[in-house]
C-alpha positions in Angstrom: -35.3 18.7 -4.3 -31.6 18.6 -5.6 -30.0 15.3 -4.7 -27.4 15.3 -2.2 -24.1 14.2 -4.2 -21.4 12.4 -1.9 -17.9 12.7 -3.6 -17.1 8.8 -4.6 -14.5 7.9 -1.3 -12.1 5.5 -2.0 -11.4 3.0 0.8 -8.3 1.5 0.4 -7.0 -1.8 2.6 -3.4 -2.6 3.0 -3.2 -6.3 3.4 0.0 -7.6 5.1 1.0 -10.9 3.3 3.8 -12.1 4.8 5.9 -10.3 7.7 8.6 -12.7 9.3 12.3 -13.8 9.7 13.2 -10.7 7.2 10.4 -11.3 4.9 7.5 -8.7 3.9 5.1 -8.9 1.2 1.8 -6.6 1.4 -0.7 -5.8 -1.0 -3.5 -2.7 -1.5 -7.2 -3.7 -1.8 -9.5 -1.1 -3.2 -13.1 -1.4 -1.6 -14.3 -4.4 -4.3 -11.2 -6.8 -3.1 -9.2 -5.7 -6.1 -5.4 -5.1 -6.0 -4.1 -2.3 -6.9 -0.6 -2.0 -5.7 1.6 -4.6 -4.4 5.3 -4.7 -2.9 7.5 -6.8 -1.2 11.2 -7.0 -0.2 11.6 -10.2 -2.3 14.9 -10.2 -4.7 13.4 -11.0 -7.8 16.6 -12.6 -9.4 16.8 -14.6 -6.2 13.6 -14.8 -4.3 15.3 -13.6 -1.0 14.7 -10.9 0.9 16.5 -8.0 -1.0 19.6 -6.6 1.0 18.6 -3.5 0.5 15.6 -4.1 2.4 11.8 -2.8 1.6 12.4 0.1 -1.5 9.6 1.6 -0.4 11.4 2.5 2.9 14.5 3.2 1.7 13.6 5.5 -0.9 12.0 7.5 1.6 8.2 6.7 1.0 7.5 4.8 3.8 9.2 4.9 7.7 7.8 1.0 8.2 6.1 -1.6 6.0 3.0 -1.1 8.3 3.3 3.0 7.6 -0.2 3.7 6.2 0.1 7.2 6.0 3.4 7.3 3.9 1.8 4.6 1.9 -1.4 6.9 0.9 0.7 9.4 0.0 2.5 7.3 -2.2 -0.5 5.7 -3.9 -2.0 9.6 -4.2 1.4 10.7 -6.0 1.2 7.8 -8.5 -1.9 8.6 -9.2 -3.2 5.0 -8.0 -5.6 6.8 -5.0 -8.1 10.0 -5.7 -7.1 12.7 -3.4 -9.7 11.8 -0.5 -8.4 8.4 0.0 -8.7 6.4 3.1 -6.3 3.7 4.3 -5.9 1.2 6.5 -3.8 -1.8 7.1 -5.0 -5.7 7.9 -2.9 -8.1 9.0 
């Protein structure tokens, strides 16, 4: 009998860190806790929210920091998911 071979899925979680008075700082979880990706609207000269808001959203990637499905496409682009990717959000 020939084994039945499951593609390896790749269950991403997008973790919401911080999303208040203009802040937002999230992070992607592979399916072992790991992070793989991580973004933020944080200045890094001056730890403020940047005033060009969240790059991912401005760039055109994203329509919301909570946007899962413009956020898998990203991560797929980069190279950072495999093709059959799942994601969801937390927090």
């Amino acid at each position: 009998m020939k084994g039945s071979f499951k593609p390896f899925r790749q269950e991403l979680v997008q973790v919401v860190d911080l999303d208040e008075r203009g802040w937002f700082k999230s992070h992607v979880e592979n399916q072992n806790g790991r992070t793989v990706f991580s973004f933020s609207n944080e200045d890094g000269n001056t730890g403020w929210p940047s005033e060009d808001g969240l790059w991912l959203v401005e760039d055109g990637f994203m329509r919301h920091g909570r946007d899962t499905g413009g956020l898998l496409e990203y991560l797929k682009n980069a190279g950072i998911a495999k093709p059959t990717a799942t994601l969801r959000v937390e927090g």
